[in-house]
C-alpha positions, -999 to 999 in steps of 0.1 A, spaced: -292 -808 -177 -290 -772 -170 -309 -758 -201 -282 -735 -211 -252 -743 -234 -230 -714 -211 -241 -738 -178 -237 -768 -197 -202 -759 -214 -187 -743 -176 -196 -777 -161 -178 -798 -188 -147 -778 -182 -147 -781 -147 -154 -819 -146 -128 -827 -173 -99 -808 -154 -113 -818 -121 -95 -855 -121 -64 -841 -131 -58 -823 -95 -79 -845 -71 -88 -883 -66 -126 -880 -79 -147 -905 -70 -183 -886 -76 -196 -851 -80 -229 -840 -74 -250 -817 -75 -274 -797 -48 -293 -760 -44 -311 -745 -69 -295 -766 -100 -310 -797 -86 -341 -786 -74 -352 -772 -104 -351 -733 -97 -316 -729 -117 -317 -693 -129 -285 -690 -158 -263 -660 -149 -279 -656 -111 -282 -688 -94 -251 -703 -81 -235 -735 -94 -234 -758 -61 -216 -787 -61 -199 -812 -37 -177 -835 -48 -167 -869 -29 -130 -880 -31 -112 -910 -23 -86 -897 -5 -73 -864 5 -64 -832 -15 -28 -833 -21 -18 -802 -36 -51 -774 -24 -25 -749 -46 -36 -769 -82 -71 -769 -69 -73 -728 -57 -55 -722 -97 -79 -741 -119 -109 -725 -96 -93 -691 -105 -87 -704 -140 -122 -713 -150 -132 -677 -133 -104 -658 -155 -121 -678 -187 -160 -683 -179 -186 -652 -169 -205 -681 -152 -175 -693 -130 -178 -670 -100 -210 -684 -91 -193 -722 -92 -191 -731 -52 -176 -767 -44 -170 -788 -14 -144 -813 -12 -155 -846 7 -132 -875 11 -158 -906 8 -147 -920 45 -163 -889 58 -192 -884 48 -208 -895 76 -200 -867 98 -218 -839 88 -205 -814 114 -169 -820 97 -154 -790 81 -143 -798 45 -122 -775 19 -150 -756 -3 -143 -729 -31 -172 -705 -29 -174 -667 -33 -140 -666 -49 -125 -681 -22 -110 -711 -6 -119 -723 28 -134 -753 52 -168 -754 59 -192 -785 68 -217 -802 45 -246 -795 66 -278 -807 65 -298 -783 46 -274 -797 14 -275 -833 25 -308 -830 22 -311 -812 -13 -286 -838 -19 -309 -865 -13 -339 -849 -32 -322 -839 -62 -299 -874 -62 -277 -856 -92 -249 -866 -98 -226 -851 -129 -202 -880 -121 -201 -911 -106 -226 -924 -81 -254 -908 -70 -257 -891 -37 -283 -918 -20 -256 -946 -29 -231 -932 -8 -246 -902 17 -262 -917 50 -299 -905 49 -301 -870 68 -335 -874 97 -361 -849 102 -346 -841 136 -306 -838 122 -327 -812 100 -346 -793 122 -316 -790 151 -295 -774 122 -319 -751 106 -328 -740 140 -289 -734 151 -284 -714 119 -314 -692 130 -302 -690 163 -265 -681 158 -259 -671 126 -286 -652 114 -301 -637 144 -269 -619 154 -266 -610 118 -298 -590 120 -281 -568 148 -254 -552 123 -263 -525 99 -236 -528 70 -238 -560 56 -276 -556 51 -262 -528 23 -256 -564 1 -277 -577 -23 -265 -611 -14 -280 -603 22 -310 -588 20 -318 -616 -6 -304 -650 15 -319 -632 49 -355 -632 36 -353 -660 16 -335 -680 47 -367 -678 68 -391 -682 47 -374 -720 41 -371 -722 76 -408 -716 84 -418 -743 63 -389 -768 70 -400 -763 104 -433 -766 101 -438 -796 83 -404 -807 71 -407 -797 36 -376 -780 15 -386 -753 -8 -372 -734 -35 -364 -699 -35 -388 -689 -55 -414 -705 -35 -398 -689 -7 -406 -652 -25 -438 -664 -29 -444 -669 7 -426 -639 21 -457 -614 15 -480 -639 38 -452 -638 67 -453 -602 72 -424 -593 49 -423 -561 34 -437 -559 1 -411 -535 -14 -382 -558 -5 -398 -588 -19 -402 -570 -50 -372 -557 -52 -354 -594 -46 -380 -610 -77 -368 -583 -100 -330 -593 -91 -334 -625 -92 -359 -634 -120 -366 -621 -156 -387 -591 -162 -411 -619 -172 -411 -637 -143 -407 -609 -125 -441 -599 -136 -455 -635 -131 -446 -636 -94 -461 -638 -63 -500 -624 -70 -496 -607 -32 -466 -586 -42 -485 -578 -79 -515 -565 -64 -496 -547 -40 -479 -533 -63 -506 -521 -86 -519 -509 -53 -495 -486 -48 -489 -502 -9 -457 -514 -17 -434 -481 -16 -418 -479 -47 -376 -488 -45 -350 -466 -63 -326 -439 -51 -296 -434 -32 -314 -440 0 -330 -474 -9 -301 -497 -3 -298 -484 33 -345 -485 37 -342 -520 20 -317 -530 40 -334 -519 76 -365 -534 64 -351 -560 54 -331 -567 86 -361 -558 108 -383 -590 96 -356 -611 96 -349 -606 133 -389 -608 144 -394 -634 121 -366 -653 133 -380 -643 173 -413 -658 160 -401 -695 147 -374 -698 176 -403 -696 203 
């Protein structure tokens, strides 16, 4: 399913010693592996899976996580909720979730339902429209909107954590989604997203630097034609140095906030 034997082999492991430490009724899949953007070795693994009852012992669960990370190059990038089936309906409900090497509760909110939905994956058991109540347009747009609002606005404010990769690259990608969720209640990909990002203002440079991260050098070079011929133009500054991760990061944080101004009026 995932086009690489690595993918392929991590996600065996973890479904044949999930059973063994929680009551599994399903597990599916959402994000980039189910929407057909899976990069092997940069995209995250994002998974939810549904239980039929609670999590007895979250101690088993937090060791076999750090197991398959101790064992598997792939692992760290393996992010799961933990849904017991009765509550699925409440999508404002905190669940426990591995993700970023890490164990914590966090809702199942309605930019995954959704991918959910779309992908309907499902590595185990059934699939995610048998058992997931349908997420509206509205329940979509009031959530990307909040997230906007206050998470990512504020964000913009603070200097260090746009030093990140992982920020600079979520922040743009974030509202480019956003613009066309809202717009006309589509979900794209990331890479769409990138290929968007030089229409909405975003500065060339960053975008460019994102696609190389992210993609091959051969996709890379296949990307968005805006950021190519900017390129080639010589109007994108070129990236590199000591300074760059604090420029990339002010530029990057820059759109974000009058991007964000822009879709919240």
């Amino acid at each position: 399913m995932a086009g690489d034997e690595a993918v392929q082999h991590l996600l065996d492991g973890f479904l044949a010693s999930l059973p063994g430490v929680v009551p599994l009724r399903a597990l599916w899949v959402h994000g980039s592996l189910a929407l057909g953007d899976f990069q092997a070795g940069r995209s995250d693994l994002d998974l939810v899976a549904v239980l039929d009852g609670p999590i007895t012992d979250p101690e088993a669960l937090q060791a076999l996580h750090r197991s398959l990370e101790a064992s598997h190059p792939l692992a760290t990038g393996l992010h799961c909720s933990y849904v017991q089936v009765d509550q699925l309906a409440d999508a404002s409900r905190p669940h426990p979730t591995w993700a970023q090497q890490r164990y914590f509760e966090r809702p199942v909110g309605a930019v995954t339902r959704r991918e959910l939905e779309l992908g309907d994956l499902s590595l185990y058991g059934p699939a995610p429209t048998s058992l997931l109540p349908a997420t509206s347009d509205a329940e979509l747009v009031a959530f990307i909107r909040d997230d906007l609002e206050n998470f990512w606005y504020p964000a913009s404010a603070k200097r260090k954590p746009w030093l990140a990769d992982i920020w600079v690259d979520l922040g743009l990608i974030t509202v480019a989604r956003a613009r066309v969720t809202l717009t006309d209640g589509r979900l794209i990909t990331k890479r769409e997203a990138l290929d968007l990002l030089p229409s909405l203002g975003a500065p060339l440079s960053v975008v460019q630097d994102i696609t190389h991260r992210r993609y091959s050098p051969a996709a890379a070079g296949a990307a968005s034609a805006a950021v190519g011929a900017a390129s080639a133009s010589g109007s994108a500054p070129a990236s590199g140095g000591v300074l760059w991760p604090a420029r990339r990061g002010f530029l990057a944080r820059r759109f974000v906030r009058s991007a964000i101004s822009d879709l919240l009026r």
